[in-house]
KEBADREN-165290 format. One record per residue (C-alpha): residue number from 1; residue in three letters; x negated, y negated, z negated. Coordinates in steps of 0.1 Angstrom, whole numbers, plus 5000, padded with zeros to 4 digits. Layout:
N
[rec NUM ALA [X Y Z]] ...
This chain:
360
[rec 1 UNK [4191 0489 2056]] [rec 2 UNK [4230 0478 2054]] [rec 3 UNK [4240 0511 2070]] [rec 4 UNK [4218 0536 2047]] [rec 5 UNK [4233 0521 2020]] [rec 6 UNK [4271 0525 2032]] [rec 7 UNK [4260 0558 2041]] [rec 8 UNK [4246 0567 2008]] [rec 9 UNK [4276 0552 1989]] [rec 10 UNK [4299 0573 2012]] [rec 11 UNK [4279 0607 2006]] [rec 12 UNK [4281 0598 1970]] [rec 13 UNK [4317 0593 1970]] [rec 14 UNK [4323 0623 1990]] [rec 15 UNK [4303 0641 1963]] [rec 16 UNK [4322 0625 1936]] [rec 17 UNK [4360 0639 1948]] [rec 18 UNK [4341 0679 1955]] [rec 19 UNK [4327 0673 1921]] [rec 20 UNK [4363 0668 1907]] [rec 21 UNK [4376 0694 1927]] [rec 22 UNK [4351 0716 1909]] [rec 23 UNK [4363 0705 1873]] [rec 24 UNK [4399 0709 1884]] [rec 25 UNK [4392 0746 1899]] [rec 26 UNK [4369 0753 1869]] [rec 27 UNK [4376 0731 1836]] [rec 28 UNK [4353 0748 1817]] [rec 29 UNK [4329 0727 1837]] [rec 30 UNK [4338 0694 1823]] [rec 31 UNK [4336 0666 1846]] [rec 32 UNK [4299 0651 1839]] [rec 33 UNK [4279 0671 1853]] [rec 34 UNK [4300 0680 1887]] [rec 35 UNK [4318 0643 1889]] [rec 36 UNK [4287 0625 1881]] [rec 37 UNK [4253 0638 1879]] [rec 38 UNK [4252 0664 1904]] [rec 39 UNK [4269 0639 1933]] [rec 40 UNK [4241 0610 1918]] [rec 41 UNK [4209 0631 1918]] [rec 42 UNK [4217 0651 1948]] [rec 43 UNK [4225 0620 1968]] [rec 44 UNK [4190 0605 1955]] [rec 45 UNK [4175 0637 1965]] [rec 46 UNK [4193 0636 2001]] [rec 47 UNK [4178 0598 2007]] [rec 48 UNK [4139 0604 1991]] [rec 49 UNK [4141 0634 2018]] [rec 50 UNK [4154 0614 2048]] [rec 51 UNK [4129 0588 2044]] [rec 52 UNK [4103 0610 2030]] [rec 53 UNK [4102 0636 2061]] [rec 54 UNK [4104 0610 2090]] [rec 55 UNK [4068 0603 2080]] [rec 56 UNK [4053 0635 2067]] [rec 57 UNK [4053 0670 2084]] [rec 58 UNK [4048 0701 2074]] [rec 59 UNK [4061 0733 2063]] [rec 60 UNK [4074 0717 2027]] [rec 61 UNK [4084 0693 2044]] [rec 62 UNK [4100 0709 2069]] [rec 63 UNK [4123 0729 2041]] [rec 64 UNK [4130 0696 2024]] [rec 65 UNK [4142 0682 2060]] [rec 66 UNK [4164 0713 2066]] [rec 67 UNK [4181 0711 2029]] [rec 68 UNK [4183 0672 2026]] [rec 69 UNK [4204 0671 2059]] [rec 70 UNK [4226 0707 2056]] [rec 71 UNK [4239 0697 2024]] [rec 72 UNK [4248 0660 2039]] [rec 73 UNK [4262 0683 2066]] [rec 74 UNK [4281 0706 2042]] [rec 75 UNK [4295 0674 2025]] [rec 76 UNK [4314 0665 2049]] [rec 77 UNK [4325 0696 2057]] [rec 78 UNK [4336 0702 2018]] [rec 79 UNK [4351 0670 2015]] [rec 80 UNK [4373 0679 2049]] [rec 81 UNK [4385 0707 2036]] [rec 82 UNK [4391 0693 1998]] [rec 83 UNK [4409 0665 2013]] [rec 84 UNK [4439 0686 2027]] [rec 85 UNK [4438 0711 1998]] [rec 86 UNK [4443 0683 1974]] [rec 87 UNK [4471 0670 1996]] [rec 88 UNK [4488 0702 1995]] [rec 89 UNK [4482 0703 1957]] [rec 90 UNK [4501 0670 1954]] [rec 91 UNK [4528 0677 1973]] [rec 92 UNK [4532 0708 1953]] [rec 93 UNK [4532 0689 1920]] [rec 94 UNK [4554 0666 1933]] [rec 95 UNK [4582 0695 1938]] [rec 96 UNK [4574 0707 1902]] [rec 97 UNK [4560 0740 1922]] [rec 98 UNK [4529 0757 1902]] [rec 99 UNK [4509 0764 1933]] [rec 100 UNK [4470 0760 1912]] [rec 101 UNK [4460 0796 1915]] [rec 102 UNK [4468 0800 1952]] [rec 103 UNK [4453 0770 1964]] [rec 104 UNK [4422 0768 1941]] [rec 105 UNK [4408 0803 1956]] [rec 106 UNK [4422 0796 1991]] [rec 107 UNK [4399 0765 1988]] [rec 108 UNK [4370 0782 1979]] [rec 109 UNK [4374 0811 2002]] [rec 110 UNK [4378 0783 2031]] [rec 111 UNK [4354 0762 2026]] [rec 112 UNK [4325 0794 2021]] [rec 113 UNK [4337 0807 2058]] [rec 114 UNK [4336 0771 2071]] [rec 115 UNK [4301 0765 2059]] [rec 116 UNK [4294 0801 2071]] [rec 117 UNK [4302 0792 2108]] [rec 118 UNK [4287 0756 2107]] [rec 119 UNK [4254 0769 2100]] [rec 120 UNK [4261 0800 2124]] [rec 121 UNK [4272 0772 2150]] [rec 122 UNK [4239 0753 2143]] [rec 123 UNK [4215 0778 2144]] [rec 124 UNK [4228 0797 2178]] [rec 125 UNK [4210 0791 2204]] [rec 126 UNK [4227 0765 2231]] [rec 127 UNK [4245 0782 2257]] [rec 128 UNK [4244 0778 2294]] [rec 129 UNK [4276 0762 2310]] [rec 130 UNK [4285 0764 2342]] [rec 131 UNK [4306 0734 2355]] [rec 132 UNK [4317 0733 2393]] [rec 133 UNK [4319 0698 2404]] [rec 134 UNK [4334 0697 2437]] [rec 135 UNK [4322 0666 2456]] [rec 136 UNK [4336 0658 2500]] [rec 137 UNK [4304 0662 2522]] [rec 138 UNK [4279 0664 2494]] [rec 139 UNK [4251 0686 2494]] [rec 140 UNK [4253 0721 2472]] [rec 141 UNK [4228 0717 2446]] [rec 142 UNK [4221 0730 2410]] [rec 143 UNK [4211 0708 2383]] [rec 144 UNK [4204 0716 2345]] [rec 145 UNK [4209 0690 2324]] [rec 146 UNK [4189 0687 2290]] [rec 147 UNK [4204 0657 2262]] [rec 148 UNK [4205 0650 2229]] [rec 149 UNK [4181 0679 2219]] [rec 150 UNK [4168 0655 2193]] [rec 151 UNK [4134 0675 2189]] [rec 152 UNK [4108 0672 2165]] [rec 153 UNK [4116 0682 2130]] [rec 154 UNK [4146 0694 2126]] [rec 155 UNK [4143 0718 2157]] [rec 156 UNK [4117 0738 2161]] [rec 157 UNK [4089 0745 2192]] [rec 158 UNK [4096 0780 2198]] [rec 159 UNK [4131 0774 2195]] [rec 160 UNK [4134 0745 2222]] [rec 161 UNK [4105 0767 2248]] [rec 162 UNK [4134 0799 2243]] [rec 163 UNK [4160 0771 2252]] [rec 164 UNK [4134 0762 2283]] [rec 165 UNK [4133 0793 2294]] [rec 166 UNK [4169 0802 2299]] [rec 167 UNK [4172 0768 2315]] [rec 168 UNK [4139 0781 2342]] [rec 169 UNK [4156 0817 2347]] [rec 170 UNK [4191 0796 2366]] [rec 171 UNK [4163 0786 2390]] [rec 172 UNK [4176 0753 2394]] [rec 173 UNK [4173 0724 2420]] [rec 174 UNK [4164 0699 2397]] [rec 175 UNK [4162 0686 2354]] [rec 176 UNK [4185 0658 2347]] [rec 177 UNK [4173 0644 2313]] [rec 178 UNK [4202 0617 2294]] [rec 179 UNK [4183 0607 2267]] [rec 180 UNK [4174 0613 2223]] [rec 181 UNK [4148 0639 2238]] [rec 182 UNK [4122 0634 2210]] [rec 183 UNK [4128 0620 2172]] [rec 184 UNK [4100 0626 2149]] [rec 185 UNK [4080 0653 2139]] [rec 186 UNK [4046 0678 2145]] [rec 187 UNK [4036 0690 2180]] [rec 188 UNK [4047 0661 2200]] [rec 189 UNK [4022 0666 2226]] [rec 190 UNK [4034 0703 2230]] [rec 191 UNK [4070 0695 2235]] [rec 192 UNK [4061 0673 2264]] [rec 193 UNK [4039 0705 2275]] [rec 194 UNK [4070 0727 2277]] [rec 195 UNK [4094 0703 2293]] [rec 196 UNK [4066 0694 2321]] [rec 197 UNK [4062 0731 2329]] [rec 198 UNK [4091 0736 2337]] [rec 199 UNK [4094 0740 2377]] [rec 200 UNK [4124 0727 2401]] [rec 201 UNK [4125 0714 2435]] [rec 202 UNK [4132 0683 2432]] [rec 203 UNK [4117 0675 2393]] [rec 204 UNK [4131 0660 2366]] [rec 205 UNK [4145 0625 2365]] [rec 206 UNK [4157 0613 2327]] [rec 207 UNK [4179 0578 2314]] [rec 208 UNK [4166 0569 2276]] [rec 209 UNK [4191 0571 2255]] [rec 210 UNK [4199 0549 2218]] [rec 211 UNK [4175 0575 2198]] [rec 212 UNK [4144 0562 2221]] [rec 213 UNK [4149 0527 2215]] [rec 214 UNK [4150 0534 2179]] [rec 215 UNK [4118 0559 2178]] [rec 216 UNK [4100 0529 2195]] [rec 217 UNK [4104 0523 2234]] [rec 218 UNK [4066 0526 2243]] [rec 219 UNK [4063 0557 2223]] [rec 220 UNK [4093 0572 2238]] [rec 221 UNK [4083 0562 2271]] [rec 222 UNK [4050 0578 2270]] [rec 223 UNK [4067 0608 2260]] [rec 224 UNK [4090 0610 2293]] [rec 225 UNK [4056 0603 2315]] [rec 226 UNK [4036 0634 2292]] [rec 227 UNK [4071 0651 2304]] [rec 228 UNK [4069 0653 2336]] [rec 229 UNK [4102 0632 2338]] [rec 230 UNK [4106 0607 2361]] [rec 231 UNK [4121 0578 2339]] [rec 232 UNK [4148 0558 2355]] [rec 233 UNK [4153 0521 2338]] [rec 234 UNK [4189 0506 2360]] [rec 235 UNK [4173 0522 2393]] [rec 236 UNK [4179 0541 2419]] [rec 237 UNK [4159 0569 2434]] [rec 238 UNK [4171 0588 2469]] [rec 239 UNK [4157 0628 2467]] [rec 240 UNK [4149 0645 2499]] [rec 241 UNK [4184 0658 2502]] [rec 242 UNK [4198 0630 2502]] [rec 243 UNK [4215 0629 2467]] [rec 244 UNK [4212 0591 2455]] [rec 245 UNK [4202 0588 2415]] [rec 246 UNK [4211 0560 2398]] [rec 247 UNK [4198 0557 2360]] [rec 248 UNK [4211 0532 2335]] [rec 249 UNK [4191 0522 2303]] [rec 250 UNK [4212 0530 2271]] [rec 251 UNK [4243 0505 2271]] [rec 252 UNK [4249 0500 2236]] [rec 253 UNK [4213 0494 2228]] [rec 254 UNK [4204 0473 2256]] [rec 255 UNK [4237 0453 2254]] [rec 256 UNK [4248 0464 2290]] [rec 257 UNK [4276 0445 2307]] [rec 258 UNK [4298 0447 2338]] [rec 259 UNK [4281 0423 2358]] [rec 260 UNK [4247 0442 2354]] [rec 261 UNK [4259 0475 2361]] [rec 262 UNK [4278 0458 2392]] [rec 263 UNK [4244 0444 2403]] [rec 264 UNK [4223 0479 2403]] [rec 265 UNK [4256 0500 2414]] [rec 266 UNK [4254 0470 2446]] [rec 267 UNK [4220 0486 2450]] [rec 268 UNK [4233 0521 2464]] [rec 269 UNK [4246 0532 2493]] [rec 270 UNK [4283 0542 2494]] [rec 271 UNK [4271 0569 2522]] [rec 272 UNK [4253 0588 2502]] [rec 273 UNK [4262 0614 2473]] [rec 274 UNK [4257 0593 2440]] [rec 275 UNK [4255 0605 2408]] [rec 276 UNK [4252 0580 2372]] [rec 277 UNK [4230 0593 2343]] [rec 278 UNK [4243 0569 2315]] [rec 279 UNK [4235 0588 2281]] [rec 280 UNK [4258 0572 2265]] [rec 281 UNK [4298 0578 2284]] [rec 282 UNK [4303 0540 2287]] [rec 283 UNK [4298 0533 2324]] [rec 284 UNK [4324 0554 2340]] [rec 285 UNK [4349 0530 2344]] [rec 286 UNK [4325 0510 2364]] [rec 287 UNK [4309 0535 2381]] [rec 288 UNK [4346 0543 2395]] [rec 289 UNK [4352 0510 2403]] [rec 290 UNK [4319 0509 2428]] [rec 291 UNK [4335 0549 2442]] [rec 292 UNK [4301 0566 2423]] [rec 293 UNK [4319 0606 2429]] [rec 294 UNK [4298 0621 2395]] [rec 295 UNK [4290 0605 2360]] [rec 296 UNK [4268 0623 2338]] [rec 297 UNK [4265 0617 2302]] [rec 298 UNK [4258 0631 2262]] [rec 299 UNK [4261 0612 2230]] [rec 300 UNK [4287 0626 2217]] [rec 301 UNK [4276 0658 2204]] [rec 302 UNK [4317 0664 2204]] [rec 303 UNK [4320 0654 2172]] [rec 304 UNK [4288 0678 2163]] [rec 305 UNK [4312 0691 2132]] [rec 306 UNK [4350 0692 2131]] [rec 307 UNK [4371 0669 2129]] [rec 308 UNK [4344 0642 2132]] [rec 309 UNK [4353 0645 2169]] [rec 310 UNK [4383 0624 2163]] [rec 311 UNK [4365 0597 2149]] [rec 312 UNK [4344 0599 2189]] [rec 313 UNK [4377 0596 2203]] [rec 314 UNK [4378 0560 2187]] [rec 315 UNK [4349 0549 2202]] [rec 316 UNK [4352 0567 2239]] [rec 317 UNK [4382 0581 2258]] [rec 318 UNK [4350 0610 2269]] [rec 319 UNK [4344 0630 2243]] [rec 320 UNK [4335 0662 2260]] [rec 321 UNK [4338 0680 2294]] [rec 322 UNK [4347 0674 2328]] [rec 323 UNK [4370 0646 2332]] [rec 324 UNK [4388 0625 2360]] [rec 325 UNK [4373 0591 2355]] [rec 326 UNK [4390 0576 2391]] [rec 327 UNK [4406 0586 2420]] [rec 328 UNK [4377 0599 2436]] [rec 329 UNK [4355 0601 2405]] [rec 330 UNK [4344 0624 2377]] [rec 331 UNK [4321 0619 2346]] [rec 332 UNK [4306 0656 2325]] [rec 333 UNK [4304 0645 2288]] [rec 334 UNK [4280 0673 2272]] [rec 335 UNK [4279 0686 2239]] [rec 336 UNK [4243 0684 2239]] [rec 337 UNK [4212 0710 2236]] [rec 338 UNK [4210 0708 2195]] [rec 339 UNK [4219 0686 2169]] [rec 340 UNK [4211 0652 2156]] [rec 341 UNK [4197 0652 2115]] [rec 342 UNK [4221 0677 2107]] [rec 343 UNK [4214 0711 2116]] [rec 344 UNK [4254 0724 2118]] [rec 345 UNK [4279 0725 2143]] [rec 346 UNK [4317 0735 2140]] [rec 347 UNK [4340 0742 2168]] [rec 348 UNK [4314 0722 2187]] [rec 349 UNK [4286 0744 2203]] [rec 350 UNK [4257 0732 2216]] [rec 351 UNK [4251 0735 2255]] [rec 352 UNK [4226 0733 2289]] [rec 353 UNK [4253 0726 2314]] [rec 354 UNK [4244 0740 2348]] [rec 355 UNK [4263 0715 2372]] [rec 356 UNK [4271 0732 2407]] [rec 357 UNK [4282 0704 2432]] [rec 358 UNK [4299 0715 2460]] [rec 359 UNK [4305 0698 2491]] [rec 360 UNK [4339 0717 2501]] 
């Protein structure tokens, strides 16, 4: 509840500065209605739909979903952008320069194209990425990974089955799933349908990630079995090939610690190829420390829309890509399939990484 209200005040505040950005670019305005009412009903509106739509489904209240959460998203996108005009403003008043009818247009004209590629980023479909990992001795194998698709309402079934079936066409050796698969929504029985049909050689083998915890944990884990994904909770599983699999359970969520990730890491066998799914990038460090070659993770969308990826850099050193984690390991930090609530992306694009490790 404390965080929805923060969250609400913030959006409001947010609203309140664009607001006053619209009086100053438009004074014939006034301030009441752009300052004031507009920020207060819309950020009433924003809330009633958030809560409203987690519960009810349908094609109303699909549209209500999709307009509640892009204008959140093109809040913070408008605020961004006001922020540095404003600074430039002041600056410009500061050296007496009368700079108001370049900047005010430039604004405008900035923030429309910004808003124009965010919802351009959001609704493209996620690409596939290819990502050579090259790992001594291990054995070459393919493996798509699928996180953070955040399905349900705010992305659609046809859209995720299209997404599935680029994923089928690389033919690869095996679905690695990191976790916030399903939110909330209609059809939940036919998005485990899709992700079960899809066909590999080895399966699919998931972590859960923060988002399944807070759907409910037995729901969320009934959705993984209906899946066809073999859910790992801090174990290991050995494939035929010899690739070991060790899974984590979320490790914010679950309050994971050093000494536990020590204890199932003591569990593997350093002989082997060993790979961490941790959906959140938190356990690299220690799976370094234990010589694990290969960390796979999500979360971070990559900031989902710039510059919020800054604020992920305060939080995790792996905020996207391929990274050297120790001297003889990596950790792949994906951008994930979709989008979480809102459904825009800027300098962020969504992904299916196709990880290609290579033994030489």
């Amino acid at each position: 509840m404390v965080f929805f209200i923060v969250a609400g005040l913030i959006m409001l505040g947010m609203q309140v500065i664009i607001g006053l950005w619209v009086y100053f670019s438009f004074p014939a305005a006034g301030w009441k209605i752009p300052a004031l009412a507009a920020p207060l009903a819309l950020t009433l509106f924003m809330r009633w739909a958030m809560v409203y739509t987690r519960t009810h489904y349908g094609t109303l209240e699909s549209a209500l979903y999709y307009a509640a959460y892009t204008w959140a998203g093109l809040v913070f996108i408008f605020f961004s952008v006001i922020l540095e005009f404003a600074c430039l403003q002041g600056m410009c008043w500061l050296m007496k320069l009368n700079a108001k009818h370049v900047l005010v247009p430039l604004s405008w004209a900035v923030m429309a194209l910004t808003a124009a590629a965010a919802v351009y980023g959001g609704f493209s479909s996620p690409r596939i990425k290819h990502v050579d990992v090259v790992i001594p001795g291990a054995p070459e194998m393919r493996i798509a990974v699928i996180s953070d698709s955040h399905l349900g309402s705010g992305v659609s079934l046809s859209r995720f089955q299209k997404a599935l079936e680029r994923i089928q066409a690389q033919n690869p050796d095996a679905i690695f799933v990191l976790g916030d698969v399903f939110e909330y929504g209609m059809h939940r029985q036919k998005y485990a349908q899709a992700l079960a049909a899809l066909k590999t050689k080895y399966g699919s083998f998931g972590v859960l990630g923060n988002h399944e915890y807070y759907m409910g944990y037995d729901r969320s884990v009934d959705f993984y079995q209906k899946s066809g994904i073999e859910l790992l909770q801090n174990q290991i599983r050995t494939l035929p090939n010899g690739l070991q699999l060790i899974g984590i359970n979320d490790y914010k969520t679950t309050g994971m610690t050093d000494g536990r990730l020590d204890k199932i890491f003591s569990g593997s066998d350093p002989a082997r190829l060993r790979v961490l799914l941790s959906h959140q990038p938190l356990a690299a460090g220690r799976a370094a420390a234990h010589g694990i070659p290969l960390t796979l993770s999500g979360h971070t969308h990559n900031g989902q829309i710039f510059p919020f990826n800054f604020a992920v850099r305060m939080t995790t050193p792996y905020v996207y890509g391929l990274y050297r984690s120790g001297e003889k390991s990596q950790i792949y930090v994906t951008s994930g399939m979709f989008y979480w609530g809102v459904p825009l992306r800027l300098l962020a694009p969504a992904e299916i990484p196709l990880i290609h490790i290579q033994g030489a």
